[in-house]
C-alpha positions in Angstrom: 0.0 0.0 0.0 1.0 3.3 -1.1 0.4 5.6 1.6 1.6 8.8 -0.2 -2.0 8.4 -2.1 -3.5 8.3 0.7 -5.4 11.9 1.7 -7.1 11.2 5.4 -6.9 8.7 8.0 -9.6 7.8 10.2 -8.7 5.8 13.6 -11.3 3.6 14.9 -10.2 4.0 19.2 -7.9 6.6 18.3 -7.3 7.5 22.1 -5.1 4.1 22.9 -1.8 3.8 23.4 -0.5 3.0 20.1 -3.2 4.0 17.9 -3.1 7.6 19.0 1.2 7.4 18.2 0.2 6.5 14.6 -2.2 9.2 14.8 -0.1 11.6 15.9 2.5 10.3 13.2 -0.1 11.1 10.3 -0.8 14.4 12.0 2.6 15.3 11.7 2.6 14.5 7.8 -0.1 16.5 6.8 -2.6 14.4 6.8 -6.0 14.8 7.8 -7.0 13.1 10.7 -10.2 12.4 12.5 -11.7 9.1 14.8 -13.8 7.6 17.4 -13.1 6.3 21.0 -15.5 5.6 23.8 -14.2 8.4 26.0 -12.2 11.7 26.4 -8.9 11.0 27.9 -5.6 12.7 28.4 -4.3 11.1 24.5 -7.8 12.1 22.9 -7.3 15.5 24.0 -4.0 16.3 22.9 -4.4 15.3 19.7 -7.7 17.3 19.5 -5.0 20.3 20.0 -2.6 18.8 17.2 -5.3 18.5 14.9 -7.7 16.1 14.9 -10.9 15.6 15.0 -12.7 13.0 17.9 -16.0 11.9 19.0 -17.0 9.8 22.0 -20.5 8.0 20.2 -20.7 4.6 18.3 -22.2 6.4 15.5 -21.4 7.0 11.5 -24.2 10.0 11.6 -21.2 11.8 13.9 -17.9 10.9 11.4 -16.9 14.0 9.7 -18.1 13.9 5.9 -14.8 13.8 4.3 -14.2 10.8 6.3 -17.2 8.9 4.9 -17.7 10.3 2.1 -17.9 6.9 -0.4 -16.5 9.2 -3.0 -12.9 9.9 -1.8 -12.6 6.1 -0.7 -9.8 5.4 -2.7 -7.9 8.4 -0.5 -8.9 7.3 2.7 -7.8 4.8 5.1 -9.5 3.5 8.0 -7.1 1.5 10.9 -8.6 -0.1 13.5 -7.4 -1.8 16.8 -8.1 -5.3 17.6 -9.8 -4.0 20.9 -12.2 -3.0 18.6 -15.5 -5.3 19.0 -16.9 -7.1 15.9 -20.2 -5.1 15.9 -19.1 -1.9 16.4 -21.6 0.8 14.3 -18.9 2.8 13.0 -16.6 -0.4 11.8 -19.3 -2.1 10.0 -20.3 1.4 8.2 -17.0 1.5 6.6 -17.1 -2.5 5.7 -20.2 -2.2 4.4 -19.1 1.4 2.2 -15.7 -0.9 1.0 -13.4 1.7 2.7 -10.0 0.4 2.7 -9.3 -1.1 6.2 -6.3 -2.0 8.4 -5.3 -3.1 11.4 -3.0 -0.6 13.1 -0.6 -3.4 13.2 -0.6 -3.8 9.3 -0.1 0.1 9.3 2.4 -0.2 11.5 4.4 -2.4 9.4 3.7 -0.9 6.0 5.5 2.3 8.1 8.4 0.2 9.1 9.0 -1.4 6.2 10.4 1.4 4.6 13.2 1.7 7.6 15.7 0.2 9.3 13.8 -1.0 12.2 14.7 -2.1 15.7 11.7 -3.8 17.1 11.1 -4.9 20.7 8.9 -7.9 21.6 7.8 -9.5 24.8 5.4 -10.3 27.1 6.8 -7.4 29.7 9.1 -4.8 29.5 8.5 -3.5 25.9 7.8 0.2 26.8 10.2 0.8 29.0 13.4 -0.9 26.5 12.0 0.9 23.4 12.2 4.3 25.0 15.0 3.8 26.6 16.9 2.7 23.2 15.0 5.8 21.1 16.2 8.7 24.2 20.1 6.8 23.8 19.7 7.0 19.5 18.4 10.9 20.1 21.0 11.9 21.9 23.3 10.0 19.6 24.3 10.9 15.7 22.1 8.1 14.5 18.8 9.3 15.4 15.5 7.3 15.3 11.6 7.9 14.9 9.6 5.9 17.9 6.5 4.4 18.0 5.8 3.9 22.2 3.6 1.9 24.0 3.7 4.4 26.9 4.1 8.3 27.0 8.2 9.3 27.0 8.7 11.3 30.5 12.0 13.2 28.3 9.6 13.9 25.3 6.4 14.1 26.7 5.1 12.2 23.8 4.2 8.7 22.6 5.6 8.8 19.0 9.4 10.8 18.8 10.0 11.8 15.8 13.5 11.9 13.8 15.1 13.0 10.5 17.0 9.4 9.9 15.8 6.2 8.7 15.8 3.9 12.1 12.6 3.3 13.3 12.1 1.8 16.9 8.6 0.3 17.9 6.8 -1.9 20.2 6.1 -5.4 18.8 3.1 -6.5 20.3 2.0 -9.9 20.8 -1.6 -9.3 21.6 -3.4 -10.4 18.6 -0.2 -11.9 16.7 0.2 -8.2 16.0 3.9 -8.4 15.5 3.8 -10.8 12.9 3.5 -7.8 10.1 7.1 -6.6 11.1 10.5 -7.5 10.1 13.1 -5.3 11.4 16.7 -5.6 10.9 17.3 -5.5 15.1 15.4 -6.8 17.6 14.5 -7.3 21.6 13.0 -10.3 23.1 12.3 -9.7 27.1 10.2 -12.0 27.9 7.6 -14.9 27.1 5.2 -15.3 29.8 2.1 -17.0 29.7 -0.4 -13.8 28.6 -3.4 -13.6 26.3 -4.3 -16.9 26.5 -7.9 -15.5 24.9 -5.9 -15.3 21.8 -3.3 -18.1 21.7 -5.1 -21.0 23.8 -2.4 -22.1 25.8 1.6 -21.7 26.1 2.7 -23.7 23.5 0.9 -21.2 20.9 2.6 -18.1 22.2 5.8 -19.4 22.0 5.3 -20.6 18.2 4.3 -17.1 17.7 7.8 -15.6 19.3 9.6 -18.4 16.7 7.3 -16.5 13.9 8.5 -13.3 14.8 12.4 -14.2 15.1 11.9 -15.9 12.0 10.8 -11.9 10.1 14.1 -10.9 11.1 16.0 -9.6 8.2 18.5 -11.9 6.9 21.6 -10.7 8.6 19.8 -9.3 11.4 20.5 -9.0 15.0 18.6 -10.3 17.9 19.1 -9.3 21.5 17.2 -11.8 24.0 17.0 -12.5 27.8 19.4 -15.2 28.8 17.6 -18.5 29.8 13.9 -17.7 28.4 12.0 -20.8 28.3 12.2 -20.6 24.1 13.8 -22.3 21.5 15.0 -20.8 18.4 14.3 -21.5 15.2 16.2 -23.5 13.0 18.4 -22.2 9.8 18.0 -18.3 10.7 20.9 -16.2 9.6 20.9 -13.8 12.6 23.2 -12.9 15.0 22.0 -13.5 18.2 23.3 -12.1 21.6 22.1 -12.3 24.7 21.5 -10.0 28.1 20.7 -10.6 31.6 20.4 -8.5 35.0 22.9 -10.2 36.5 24.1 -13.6 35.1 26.8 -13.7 32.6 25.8 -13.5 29.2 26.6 -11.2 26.4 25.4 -7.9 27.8 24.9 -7.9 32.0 25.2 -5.7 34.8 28.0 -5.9 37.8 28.7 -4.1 40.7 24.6 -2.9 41.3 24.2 -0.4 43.8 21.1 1.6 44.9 23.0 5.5 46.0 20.8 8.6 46.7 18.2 7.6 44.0 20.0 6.2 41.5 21.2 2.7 40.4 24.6 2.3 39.9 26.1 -0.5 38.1 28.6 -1.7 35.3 27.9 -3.1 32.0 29.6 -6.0 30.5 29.3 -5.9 26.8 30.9 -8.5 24.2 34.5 -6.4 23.7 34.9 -5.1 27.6 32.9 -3.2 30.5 31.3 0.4 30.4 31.8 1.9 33.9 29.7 3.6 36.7 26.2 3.6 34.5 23.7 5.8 36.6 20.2 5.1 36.0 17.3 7.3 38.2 14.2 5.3 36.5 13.8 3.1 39.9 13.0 -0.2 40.2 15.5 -3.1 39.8 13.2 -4.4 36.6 14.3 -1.5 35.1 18.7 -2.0 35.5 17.9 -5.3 33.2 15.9 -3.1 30.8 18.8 -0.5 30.5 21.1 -4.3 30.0 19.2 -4.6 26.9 18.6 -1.6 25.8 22.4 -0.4 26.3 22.8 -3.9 24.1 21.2 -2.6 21.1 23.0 0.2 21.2 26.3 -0.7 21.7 25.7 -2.9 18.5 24.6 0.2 16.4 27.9 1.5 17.5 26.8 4.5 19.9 29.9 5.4 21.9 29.8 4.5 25.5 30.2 8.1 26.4 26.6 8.9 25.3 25.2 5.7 26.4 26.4 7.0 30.2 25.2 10.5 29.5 21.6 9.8 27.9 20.5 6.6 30.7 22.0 9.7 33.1 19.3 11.8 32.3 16.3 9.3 30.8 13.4 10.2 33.1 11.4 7.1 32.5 7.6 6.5 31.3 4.3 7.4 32.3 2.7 4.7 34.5 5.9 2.8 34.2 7.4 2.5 38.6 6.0 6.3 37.8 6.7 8.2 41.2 3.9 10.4 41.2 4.3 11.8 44.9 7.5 11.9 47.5 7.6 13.1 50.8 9.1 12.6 54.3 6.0 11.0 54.6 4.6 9.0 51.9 5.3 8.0 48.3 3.0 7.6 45.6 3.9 5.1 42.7 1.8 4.7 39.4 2.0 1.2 37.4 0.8 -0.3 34.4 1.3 -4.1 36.0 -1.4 -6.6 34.8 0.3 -9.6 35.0 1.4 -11.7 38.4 5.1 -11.6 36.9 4.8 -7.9 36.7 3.3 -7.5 40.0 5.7 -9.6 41.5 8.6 -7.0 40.1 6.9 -3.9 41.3 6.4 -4.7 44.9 9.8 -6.6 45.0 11.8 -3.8 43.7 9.9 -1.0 46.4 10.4 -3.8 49.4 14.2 -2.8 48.2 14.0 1.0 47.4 12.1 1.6 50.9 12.6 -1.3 53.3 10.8 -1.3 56.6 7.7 0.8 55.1 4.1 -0.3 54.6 2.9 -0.7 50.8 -0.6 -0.5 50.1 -1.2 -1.7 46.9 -4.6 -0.9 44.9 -4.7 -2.8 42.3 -7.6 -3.0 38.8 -7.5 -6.7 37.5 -7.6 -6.1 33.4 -9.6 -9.0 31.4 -12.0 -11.2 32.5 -10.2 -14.1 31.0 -6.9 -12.7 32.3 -8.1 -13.2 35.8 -9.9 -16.2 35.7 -6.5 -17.6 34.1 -4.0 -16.7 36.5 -6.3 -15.7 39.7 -3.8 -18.0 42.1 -1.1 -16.1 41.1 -2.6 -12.7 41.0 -3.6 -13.9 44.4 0.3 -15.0 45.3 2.0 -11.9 43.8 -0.4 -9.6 45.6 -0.3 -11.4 49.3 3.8 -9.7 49.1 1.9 -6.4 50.0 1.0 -5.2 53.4 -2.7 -4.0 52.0 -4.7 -4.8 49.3 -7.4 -2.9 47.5 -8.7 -4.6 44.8 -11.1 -3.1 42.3 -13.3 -4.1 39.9 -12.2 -5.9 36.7 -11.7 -3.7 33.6 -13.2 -5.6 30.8 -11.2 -4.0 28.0 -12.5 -5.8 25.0 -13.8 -8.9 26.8 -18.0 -9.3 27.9 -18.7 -10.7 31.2 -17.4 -14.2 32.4 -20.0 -16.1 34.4 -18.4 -16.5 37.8 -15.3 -14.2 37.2 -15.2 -11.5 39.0 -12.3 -9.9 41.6 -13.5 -11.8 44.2 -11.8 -14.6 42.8 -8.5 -13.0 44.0 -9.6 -11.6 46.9 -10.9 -15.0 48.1 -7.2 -16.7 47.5 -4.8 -14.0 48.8 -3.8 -15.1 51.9 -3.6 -12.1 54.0 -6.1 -10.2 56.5 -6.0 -6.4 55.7 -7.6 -6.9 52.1 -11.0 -4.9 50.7 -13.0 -4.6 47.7 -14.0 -1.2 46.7 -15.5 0.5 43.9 -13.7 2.8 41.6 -15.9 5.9 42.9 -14.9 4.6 46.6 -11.3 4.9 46.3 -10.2 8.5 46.9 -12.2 9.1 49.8 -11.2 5.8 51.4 -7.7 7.0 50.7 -9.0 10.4 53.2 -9.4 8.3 55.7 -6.3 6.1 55.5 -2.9 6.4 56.5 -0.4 5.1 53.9 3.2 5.3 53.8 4.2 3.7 50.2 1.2 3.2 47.7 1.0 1.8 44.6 -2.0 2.0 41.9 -1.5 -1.0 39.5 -3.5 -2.3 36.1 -3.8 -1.4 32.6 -7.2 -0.3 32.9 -8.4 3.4 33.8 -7.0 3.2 36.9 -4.6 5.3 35.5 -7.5 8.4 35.9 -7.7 8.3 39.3 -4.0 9.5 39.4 -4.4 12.7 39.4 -7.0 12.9 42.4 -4.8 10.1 44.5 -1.9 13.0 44.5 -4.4 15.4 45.8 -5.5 13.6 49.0 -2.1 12.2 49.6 -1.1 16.4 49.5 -4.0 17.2 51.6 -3.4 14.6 54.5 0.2 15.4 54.7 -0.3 17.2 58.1 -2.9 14.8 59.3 -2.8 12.6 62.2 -4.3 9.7 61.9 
């Protein structure tokens, strides 16, 4: 597909994560660009001021003319994410009208295709290793434009644009997803069980990883996580290294240190050590990341000098170990964890940064298949706090699961100071409450009670409970 005929793009759930980045992406290219989502969030709103155009209601009567117009078909393009239900109005309006539609997957890759492209795949830790290898290539001669699963605390932005030809993206398993890219470089983290709505079972999701290693370019280079349960395909001309937090391998940390807020740590890379890398994006999840993100790099031949200098000053990601509050009294931390192994990093990596201190964790289960999957280990992972407040599950995509619901954690987590509340109940249960380290965690719209959490937090600074 030939986007340069292309005229208008219209996003169908333009305000998530990585559709409103390609949104943004057309934005910045001229093109016109209008879509639908259920509701107004922070994303939806900023692109309203870059230039689009958004409404919040199901309906085709409310797409801006151009935009349906059968007429100018063959100039429009309609993407779509796979969150999308199947009988969504505006979807079927445009399959019934013949509009040219994609996934924002295919669109992805059809962008990518035309670059040299370092893509980043795994079940956990994909947001934070992409931005961290785009904010070391900006600050570096070779440049890059980023497509992020998160929002860039450095750029303020989900999609970085650049003047070169690299390209670094998220490649998404959800939905096979990254199965339409084939970069030249590429990141494998992790292969948890996850999405077992889409794959069935484990076996399936690791078939899909081989797929995906398989797309690399002939003569590419893969960087993957030492000792992941996954075996590599047969006959691919790739050179493959590998990283670790700790162990030895090709690219691993020594000498880790946690002073005055930052991590402190050496790198051992294939030809020698880079010395005394600081890194102030806390949690100890996060020194692996900069392993493997330092990895790429240092095979794109960035100097060590600006490696030190750019994870120096990387600020981190939105709703990734985000500390949204800090005082003498209490700290606020922001998470996207949805998964037990997740979970299990968070609260580990805070039992280090702030030993002794009670963490209250309140935590939105995502998916109703995702719980009912892995409720014992949500259960397990979440007994490692000192308080649980478990919400409601955010259904995403998914209808209701007969006899799935967040009681089916609650029930199995061993521990006595545990409560169910609704999302409207949180903030002034959080009045009332004396916490010293608290954590929100999910990848549902937790993420807009933030804002408020920070307030009451401010306001019961001086309170004696």
């Amino acid at each position: 597909m030939d986007l340069k005929k292309i005229n208008r793009v219209y996003f169908i759930g333009i305000g998530g994560i990585g559709m409103s980045s390609l949104a943004r992406y057309f934005l910045a290219g001229g093109y016109d660009v209008a879509g639908y989502d259920r509701v107004s969030t922070y994303l939806t709103n900023e692109l309203i001021k870059e230039g689009a155009i958004i409404h919040y209601n199901d309906d085709p009567e409310e797409i801006p003319s151009e935009f349906c117009d059968k007429t100018l078909s063959d100039s429009t393009l309609v993407v779509v994410t796979p969150a999308i239900p199947h009988d969504n109005i505006e979807l079927n309006f445009f399959r019934d009208n013949n509009f040219r539609i994609l996934k924002r997957s295919q669109v992805l890759g059809i962008i990518s295709d035309k670059m040299k492209t370092i893509a980043v795949a795994g079940t956990h830790g994909k947001t934070s290793i992409s931005t961290m290898i785009a904010h070391i290539l900006k600050q570096s001669d070779l440049d890059c434009t980023a497509f992020l699963g998160g929002v860039s605390k450095n750029y303020e932005n989900n999609l970085i644009l650049g003047k070169s030809d690299i390209a670094v993206l998220e490649a998404d398993e959800f939905d096979r997803s990254f199965l339409q890219i084939h970069p030249e470089f590429a990141v494998i983290s992790s292969v948890d069980a996850d999405h077992l709505d889409i794959y069935g079972d484990k076996k399936q999701l690791d078939e899909s990883f081989r797929l995906f290693i398989s797309q690399i370019k002939k003569g590419g280079k893969l960087v993957i996580k030492k000792n992941l349960d996954l075996t590599l395909p047969e006959n691919t001309d790739l050179e493959v290294y590998s990283y670790s937090l700790n162990q030895k391998a090709d690219f691993y940390a020594k000498n880790i240190k946690f002073l005055d807020g930052f991590y402190v740590f050496d790198i051992i890379v294939p030809d020698g050590v880079i010395e005394n890398v600081r890194l102030g994006f806390l949690g100890k999840m996060n020194v692996e990341n900069a392993v493997a993100a330092i990895g790429i790099s240092w095979i794109l031949g960035v100097p060590e000098i600006i490696i030190k200098k750019a994870i120096l000053c990387f600020t981190g990601v939105k709703r990734r170990f985000d500390v949204r509050f800090r005082s003498g009294k209490t700290v606020f931390i922001d998470d996207y964890a949805h998964h037990p192994v997740e979970l299990n990093s968070v609260i580990a990596s805070v039992r280090e940064i702030f030993p002794g201190k009670q963490i209250t964790g309140i935590f939105q289960p995502h998916l109703y298949s995702r719980t009912r999957d892995f409720s014992d280990e949500f259960a397990k992972s979440l007994e490692k706090l000192d308080r649980l407040i478990l919400m409601d599950i955010y259904p995403a995509r998914e209808k209701p699961i007969k006899g799935v619901s967040s009681e089916l954690i609650y029930d199995k987590a061993k521990m006595k100071d545990k409560i169910i509340l609704e999302k409207n109940e949180i903030i002034q249960y959080l009045r009332n409450t004396d916490v010293e380290v608290l954590l929100t965690l999910g990848a549902g719209d937790i993420d807009q009670l933030v804002s408020l959490i920070e307030e009451v937090l401010k306001g019961n600074e001086n309170r004696v409970f």
